[in-house]
C-alpha positions in Angstrom: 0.0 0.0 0.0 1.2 3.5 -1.0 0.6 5.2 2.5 0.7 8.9 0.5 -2.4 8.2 -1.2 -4.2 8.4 1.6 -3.1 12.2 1.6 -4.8 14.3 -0.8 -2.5 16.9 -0.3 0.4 15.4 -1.9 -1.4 15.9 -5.4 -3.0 18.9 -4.4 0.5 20.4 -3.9 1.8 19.5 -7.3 -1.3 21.2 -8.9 -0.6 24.1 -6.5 2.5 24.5 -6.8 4.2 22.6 -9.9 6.0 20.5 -7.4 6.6 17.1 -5.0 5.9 17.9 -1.6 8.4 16.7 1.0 7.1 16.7 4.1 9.5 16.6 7.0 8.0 19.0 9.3 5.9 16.1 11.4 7.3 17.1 15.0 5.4 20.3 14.1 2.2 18.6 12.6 1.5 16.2 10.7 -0.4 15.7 7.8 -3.6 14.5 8.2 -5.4 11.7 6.0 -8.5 11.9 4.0 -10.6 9.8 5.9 -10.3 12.4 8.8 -11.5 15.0 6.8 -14.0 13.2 5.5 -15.5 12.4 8.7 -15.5 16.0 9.9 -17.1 17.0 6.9 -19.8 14.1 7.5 -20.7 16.1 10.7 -21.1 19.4 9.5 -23.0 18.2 6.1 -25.4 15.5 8.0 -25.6 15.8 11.1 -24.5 19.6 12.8 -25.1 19.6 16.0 -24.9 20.2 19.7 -24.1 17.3 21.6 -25.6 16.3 24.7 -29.0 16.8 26.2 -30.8 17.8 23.2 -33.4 14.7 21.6 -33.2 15.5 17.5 -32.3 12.9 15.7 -28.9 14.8 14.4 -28.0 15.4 17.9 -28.2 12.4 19.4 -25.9 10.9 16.5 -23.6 14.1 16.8 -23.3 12.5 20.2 -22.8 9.1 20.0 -20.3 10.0 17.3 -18.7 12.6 19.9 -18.7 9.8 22.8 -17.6 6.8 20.4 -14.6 8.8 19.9 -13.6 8.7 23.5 -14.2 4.7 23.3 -12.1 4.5 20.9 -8.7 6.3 22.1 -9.5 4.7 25.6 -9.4 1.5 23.8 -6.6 2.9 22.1 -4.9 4.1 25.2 -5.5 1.2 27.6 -7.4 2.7 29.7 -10.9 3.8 31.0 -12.9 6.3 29.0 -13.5 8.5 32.2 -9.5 8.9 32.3 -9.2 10.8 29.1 -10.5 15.0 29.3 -11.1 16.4 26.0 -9.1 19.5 25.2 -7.8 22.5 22.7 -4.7 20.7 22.6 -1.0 19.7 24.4 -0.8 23.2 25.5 -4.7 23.7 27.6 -4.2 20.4 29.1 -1.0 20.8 30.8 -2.2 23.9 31.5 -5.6 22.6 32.8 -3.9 19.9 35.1 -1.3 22.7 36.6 -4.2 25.1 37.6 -6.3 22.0 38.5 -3.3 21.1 41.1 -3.1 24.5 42.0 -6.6 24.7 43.1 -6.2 21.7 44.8 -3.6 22.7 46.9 -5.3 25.7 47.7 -8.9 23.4 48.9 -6.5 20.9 50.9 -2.9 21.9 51.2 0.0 19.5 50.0 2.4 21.8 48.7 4.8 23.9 50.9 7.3 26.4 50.6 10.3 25.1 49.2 9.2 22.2 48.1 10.6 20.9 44.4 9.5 20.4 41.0 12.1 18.2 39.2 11.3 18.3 35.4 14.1 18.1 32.6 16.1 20.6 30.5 14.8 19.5 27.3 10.9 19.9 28.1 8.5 22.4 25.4 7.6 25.6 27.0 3.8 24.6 27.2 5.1 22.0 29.7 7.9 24.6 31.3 5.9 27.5 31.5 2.9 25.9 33.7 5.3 24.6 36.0 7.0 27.8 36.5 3.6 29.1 37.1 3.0 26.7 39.8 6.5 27.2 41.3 6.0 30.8 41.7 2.7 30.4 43.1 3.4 27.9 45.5 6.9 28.9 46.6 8.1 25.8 44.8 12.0 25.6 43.7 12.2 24.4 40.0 15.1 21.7 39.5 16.3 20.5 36.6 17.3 16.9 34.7 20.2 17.8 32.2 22.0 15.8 29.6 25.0 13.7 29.2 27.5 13.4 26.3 25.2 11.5 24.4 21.9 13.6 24.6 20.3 11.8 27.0 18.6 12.5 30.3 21.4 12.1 32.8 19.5 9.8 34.6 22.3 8.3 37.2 22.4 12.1 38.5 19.1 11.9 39.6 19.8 10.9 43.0 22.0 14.1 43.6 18.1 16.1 42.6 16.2 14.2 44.4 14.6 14.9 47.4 11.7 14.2 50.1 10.8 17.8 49.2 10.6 16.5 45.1 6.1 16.2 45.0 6.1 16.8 41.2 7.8 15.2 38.7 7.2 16.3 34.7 8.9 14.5 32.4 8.3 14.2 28.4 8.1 10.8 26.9 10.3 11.6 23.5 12.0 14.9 22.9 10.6 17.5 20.2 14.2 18.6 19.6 16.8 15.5 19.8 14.4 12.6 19.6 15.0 11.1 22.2 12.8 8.6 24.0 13.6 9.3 27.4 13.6 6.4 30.0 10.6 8.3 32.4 9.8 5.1 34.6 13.4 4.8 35.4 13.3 8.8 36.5 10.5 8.2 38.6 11.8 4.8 40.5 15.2 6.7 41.7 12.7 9.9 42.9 10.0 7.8 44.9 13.3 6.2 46.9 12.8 9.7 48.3 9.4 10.1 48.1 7.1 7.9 47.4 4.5 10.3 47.0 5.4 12.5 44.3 2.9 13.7 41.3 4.3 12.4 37.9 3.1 14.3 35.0 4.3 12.9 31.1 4.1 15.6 28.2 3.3 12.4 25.6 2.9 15.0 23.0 6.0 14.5 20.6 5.7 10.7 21.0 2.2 10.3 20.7 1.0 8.9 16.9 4.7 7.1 16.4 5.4 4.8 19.2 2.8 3.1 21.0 1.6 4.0 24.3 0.4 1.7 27.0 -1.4 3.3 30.0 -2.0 0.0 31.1 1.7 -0.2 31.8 3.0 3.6 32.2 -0.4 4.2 34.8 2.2 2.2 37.0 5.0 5.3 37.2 2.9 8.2 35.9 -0.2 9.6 37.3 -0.7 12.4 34.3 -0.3 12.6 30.7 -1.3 14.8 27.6 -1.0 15.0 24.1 -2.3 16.8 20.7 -4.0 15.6 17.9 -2.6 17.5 15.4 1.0 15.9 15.6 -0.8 12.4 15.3 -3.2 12.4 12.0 -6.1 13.9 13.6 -7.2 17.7 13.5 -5.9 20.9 15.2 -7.7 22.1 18.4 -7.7 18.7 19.3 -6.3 17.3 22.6 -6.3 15.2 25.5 -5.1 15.0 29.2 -5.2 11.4 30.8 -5.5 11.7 34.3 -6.1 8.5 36.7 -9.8 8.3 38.0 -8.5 8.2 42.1 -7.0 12.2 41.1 -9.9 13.7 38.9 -12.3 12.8 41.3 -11.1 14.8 44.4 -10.0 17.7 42.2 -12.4 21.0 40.6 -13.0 22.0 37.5 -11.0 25.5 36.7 -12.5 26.1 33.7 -16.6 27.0 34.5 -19.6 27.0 32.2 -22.1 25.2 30.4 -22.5 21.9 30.3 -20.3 20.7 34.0 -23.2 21.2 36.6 -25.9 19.8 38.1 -27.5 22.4 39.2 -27.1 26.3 39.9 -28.3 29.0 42.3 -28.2 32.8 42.3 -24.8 32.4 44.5 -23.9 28.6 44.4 -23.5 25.7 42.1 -23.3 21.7 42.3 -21.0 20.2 39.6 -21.3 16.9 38.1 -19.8 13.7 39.0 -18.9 12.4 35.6 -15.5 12.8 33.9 -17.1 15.7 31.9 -17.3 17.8 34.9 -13.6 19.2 33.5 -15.4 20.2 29.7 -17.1 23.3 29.9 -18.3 25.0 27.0 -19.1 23.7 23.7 -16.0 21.3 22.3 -14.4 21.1 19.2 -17.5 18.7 18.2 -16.3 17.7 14.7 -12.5 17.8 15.7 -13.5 15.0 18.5 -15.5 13.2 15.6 -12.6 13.1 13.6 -10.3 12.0 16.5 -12.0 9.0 16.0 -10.8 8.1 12.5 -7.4 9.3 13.3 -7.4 6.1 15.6 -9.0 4.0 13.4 -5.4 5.6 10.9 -3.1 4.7 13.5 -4.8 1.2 14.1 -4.2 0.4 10.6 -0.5 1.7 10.3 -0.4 -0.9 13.3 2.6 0.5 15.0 5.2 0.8 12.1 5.5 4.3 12.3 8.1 3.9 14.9 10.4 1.7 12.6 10.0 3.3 9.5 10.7 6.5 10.9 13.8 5.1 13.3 14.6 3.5 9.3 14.6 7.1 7.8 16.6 8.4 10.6 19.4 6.3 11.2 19.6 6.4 6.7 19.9 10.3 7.2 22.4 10.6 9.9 24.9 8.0 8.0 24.4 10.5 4.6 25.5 13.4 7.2 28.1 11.8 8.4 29.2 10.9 4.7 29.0 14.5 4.1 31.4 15.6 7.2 33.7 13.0 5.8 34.1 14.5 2.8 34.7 17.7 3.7 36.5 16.8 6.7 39.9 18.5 5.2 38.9 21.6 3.3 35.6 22.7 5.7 33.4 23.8 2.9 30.6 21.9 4.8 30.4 21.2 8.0 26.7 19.5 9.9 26.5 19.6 13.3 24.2 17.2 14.5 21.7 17.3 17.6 20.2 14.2 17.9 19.8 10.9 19.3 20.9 7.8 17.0 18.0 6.1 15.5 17.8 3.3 17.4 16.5 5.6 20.9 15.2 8.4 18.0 11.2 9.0 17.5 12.3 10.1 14.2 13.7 13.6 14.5 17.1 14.9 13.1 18.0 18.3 14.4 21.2 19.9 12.9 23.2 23.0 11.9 25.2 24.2 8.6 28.4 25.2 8.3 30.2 26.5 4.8 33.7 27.7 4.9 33.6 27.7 9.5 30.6 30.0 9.4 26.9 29.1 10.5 24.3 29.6 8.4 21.5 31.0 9.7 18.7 27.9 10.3 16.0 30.0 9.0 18.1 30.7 5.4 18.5 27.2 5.1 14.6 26.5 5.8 14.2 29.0 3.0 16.1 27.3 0.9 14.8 24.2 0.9 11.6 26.0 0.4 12.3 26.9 -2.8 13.1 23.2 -3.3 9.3 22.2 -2.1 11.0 20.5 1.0 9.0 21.9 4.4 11.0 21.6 7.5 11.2 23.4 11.0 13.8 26.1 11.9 14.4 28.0 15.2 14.3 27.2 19.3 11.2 24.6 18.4 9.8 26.6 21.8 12.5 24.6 24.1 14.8 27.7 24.5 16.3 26.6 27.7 17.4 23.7 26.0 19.2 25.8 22.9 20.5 27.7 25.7 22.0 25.0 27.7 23.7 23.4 24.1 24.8 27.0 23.1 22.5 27.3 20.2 21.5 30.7 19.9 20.1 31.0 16.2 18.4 27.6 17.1 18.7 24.5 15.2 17.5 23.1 11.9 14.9 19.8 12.6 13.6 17.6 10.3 11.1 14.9 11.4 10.2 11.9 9.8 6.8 9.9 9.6 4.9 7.1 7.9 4.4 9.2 4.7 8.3 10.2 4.5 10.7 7.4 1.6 14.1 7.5 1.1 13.9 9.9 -2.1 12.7 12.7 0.0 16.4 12.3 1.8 17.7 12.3 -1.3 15.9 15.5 -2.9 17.2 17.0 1.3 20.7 16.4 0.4 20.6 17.9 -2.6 19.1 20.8 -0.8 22.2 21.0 1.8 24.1 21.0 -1.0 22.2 23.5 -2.5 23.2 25.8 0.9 26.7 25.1 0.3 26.6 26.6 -3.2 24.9 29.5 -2.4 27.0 30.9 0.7 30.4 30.0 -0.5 30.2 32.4 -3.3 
């Protein structure tokens, strides 16, 4: 099976633009199939409506289509449908569960001053940010994971971080930047000899959609977990934040509205006891709908987007390494690469250029291979602490693999970095 025909876009591009499309900007989003679409069009041409309450004919569908798509990614997941919350995306659940611990804390106090938040150097800023929220609020001290020679979480310095004061522990599962699929259960066995007790929270987000993910299993280590749509075949505005059943139900809702309660008064209200008690407001009702084909997509891909982009990966770093070999002498082309070797890799290869000792600027060389139709990601990839910490300044250059990526589009890239060289050594 061709897997790109299943993406109208590909051929929609070439009429566009008189070109192939080569997509290698995944990590950012990914493409998303034609069945997707095709279901959220179904929606808004047959049955538009509310969901919930209502008795039409159209709603009740637009509702069991809305609720079958929960099922489904529970079923997906490995775990129970009132464990998954329906967001915007990544960013408003981790957001969502921070404020929701914050309000916690302030109903029935757990958190102290000077107590720690152990998270790691390479985590997105819509992971970051929250926490730093929380540590300001609370008083907390922020403490941070950093890397070894290879890249990697520097997990045998844990121990030296660790604490009794360590409650919350935020860790993501693969890195948006280097690729790497970090080793989060080993993390969180060397904190809990400290404290048992700890909060662990998993931004799934860069790993969701290429590796599979077992809540049955990770439920063991983590307690927290979130993810976007949009980076696994599925729509934007689209997210969700897994959070075990024993936590949701002795936290509150922080966003209020329509749709959570029971009943209200002039100066009170009584909120529901179901797991939609935390989805005010009218959702994303054909974005949730179409969730539910991206599954059935990632169902029938069965897994094999892991190897084939681990395939791509480790093919691409040997062809840079090539390159570096032949200009090893005369230093018209250097590559500097930032990332994990394929075998630990979700499929992401982050690098800089070099001609004649001087960087080009990563967002040059995105332009360039623009004009060659090939679509990557240039910049910090909003994980500046991290750049900072490598002594990246202008950022770095990341391509990022997935099911619909071959071995020619690394040929047409090469070509491309070649390209680069041409152009600034003149």
């Amino acid at each position: 099976m061709n897997i790109k025909n299943n993406f109208s876009i590909f051929a929609n591009y070439k009429k566009d633009y008189e070109g192939d499309l080569v997509y290698l900007d995944s990590a950012a989003s990914s493409l998303t199939p034609d069945s997707v679409i095709k279901k959220m069009d179904d929606y808004y041409y047959h049955f538009r409506s509310n969901i919930d309450r209502a008795v039409s004919k159209i709603a009740i569908r637009a509702t069991d289509e809305y609720d079958n798509s929960r099922k489904s990614l529970a079923r997906y997941l490995n775990c129970a449908e009132d464990e998954i919350i329906w967001t915007s995306g990544a960013t408003a659940a981790s957001n969502m569960l921070i404020d929701m611990i914050s309000l916690h804390d302030d109903e029935h106090k757990f958190l102290f001053e000077g107590d720690e938040i152990l998270t790691t150097i390479m985590e997105h800023h819509s992971s970051l940010l929250p926490l730093q929220k929380l540590a300001k609020e609370k008083k907390m001290n922020l403490k941070f994971i950093e890397l070894d020679q290879n890249l990697d979480l520097y997990v045998s310095r844990v121990k030296d971080i660790a604490s009794e004061k360590t409650k919350i522990v935020s860790i993501m599962l693969a890195s948006n930047v280097l690729g790497n699929i970090n080793d989060v259960k080993s993390i969180v066995e060397e904190v809990k000899k400290y404290n048992k007790n700890i909060f662990v929270i998993c931004d799934m987000t860069a790993a969701f959609g290429h590796m599979d993910i077992n809540l049955k299993e990770m439920r063991n280590y983590i307690d927290a977990g979130y993810f976007s749509f949009h980076k696994a075949f599925g729509p934007t505005g689209v997210g969700a934040l897994f959070l075990k059943r024993d936590f949701s139900r002795n936290m509150s809702p922080t966003i209020l509205g329509g749709g959570i309660i029971s009943h209200v008064k002039k100066e009170d209200a009584e909120f529901r006891s179901d797991i939609k008690v935390f989805e005010a407001g009218t959702a994303n009702i054909a974005g949730v709908i179409g969730v539910g084909e991206a599954i059935n997509f990632l169902e029938m891909i069965n897994n094999e987007a892991l190897e084939h982009a681990r395939n791509l990966t480790k093919i691409f770093l040997e062809k840079l390494k090539e390159i570096n070999d032949v200009y090893k002498e005369d230093k018209k082309l250097e590559i500097k690469i930032f990332t994990a070797e394929a075998i630990r890799n979700i499929g992401i290869v982050s690098f800089r250029i070099f001609v004649e000792g001087k960087e080009v600027h990563p967002h040059d060389v995105a332009d360039i291979f623009a004009r060659d139709n090939i679509s990557v990601r240039a910049g910090h990839h909003c994980a500046e602490p991290l750049m900072d910490y490598l002594n990246i300044p202008n950022g770095l250059i990341r391509g990022s693999f997935h099911v619909y990526n071959s071995e020619e589009d690394i040929k047409k890239l090469l070509k491309a970095i070649e390209k680069v060289k041409d152009i600034f050594s003149k």
